[in-house]
C-alpha positions in Angstrom: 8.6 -22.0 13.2 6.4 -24.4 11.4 5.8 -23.5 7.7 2.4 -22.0 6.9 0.4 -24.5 4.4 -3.0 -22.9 5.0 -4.3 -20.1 2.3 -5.7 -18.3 4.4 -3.0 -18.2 6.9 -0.9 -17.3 4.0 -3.1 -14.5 2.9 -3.8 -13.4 6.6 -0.2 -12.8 7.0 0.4 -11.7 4.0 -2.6 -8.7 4.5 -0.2 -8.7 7.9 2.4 -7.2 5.9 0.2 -5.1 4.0 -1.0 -3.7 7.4 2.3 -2.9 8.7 3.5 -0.9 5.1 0.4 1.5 5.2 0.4 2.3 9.0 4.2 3.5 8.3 2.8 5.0 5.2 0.2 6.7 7.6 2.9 7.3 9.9 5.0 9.1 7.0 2.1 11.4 5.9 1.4 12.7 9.7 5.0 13.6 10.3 4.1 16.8 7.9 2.1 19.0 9.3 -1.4 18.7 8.0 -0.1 16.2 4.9 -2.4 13.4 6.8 -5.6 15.4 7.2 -5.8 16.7 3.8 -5.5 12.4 2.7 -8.1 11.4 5.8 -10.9 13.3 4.4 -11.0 11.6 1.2 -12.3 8.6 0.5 -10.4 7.6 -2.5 -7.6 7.5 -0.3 -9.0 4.9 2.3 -10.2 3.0 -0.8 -6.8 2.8 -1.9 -5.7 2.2 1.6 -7.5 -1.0 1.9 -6.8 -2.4 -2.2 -3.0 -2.1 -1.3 -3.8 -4.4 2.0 -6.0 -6.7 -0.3 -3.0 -6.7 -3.1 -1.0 -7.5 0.1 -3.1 -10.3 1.0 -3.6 -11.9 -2.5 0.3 -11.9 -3.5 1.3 -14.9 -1.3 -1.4 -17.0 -2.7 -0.4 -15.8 -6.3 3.7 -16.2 -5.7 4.1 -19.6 -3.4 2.3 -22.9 -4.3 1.9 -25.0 -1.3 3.6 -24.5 2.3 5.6 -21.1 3.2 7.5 -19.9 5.9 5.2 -17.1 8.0 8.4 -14.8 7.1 7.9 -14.5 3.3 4.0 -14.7 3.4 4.6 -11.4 5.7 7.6 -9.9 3.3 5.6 -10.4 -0.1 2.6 -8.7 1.5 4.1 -5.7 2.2 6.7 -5.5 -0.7 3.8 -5.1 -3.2 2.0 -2.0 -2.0 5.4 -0.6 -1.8 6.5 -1.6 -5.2 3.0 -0.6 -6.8 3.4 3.1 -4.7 7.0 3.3 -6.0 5.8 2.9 -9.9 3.1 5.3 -9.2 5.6 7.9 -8.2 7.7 7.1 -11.1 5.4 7.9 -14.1 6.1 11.4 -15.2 3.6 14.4 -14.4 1.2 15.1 -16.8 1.5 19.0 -17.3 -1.4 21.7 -16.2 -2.1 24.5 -17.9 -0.6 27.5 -16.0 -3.1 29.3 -13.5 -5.3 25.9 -13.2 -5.2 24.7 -9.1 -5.9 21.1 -7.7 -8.8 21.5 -5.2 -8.3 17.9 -4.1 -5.2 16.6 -3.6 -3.7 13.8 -6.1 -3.8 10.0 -5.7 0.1 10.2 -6.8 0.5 12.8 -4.1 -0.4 10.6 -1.8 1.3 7.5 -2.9 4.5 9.6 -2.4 6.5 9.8 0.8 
């Protein structure tokens, strides 16, 4: 395979590999039972959806300077929502007061699988 010199080849295959890492993310949520429905309803959740594909997208263009293989334009997309939703799940809690409930689900919540 010919190497990938185009930007927007490189950022189309790198939003590729963005893609492919949220629908197994989407994939993950759905295999609890109503994990995925509580997430579809919001809209922060889509939002952040879509910035991960974008991050995706931009990283190729950000990380290789001239031509690419397809392979790595495809691996760097998806290896930063991943590492951004693994440092999300790292930070520690921050502690409720006792008796207080989350109507809405939390954004680290749904970064975790």
């Amino acid at each position: 395979m010919p190497p990938v010199e185009s930007i927007w080849q490189q950022a189309a295959l790198g939003a590729a590999g963005g893609i492919a890492l949220e629908v197994l993310h989407w994939y993950s949520l759905s295999r609890a039972p109503g994990r995925a429905r509580r997430f579809a309803k919001g809209v922060v959740y889509w939002v952040a959806t879509a910035f991960m594909v974008g991050l995706g997208a931009l990283m190729p263009l950000l990380y290789v300077s001239g031509s690419a293989s397809a392979l790595l334009c495809f691996h760097l997309g998806a290896a930063t929502p991943l590492l951004l939703q693994k440092l999300t799940t790292a930070v520690p809690k921050i502690a409720q007061p006792q008796g207080m409930k989350e109507e809405a689900p939390a954004l680290r919540d749904f970064f975790s699988w």
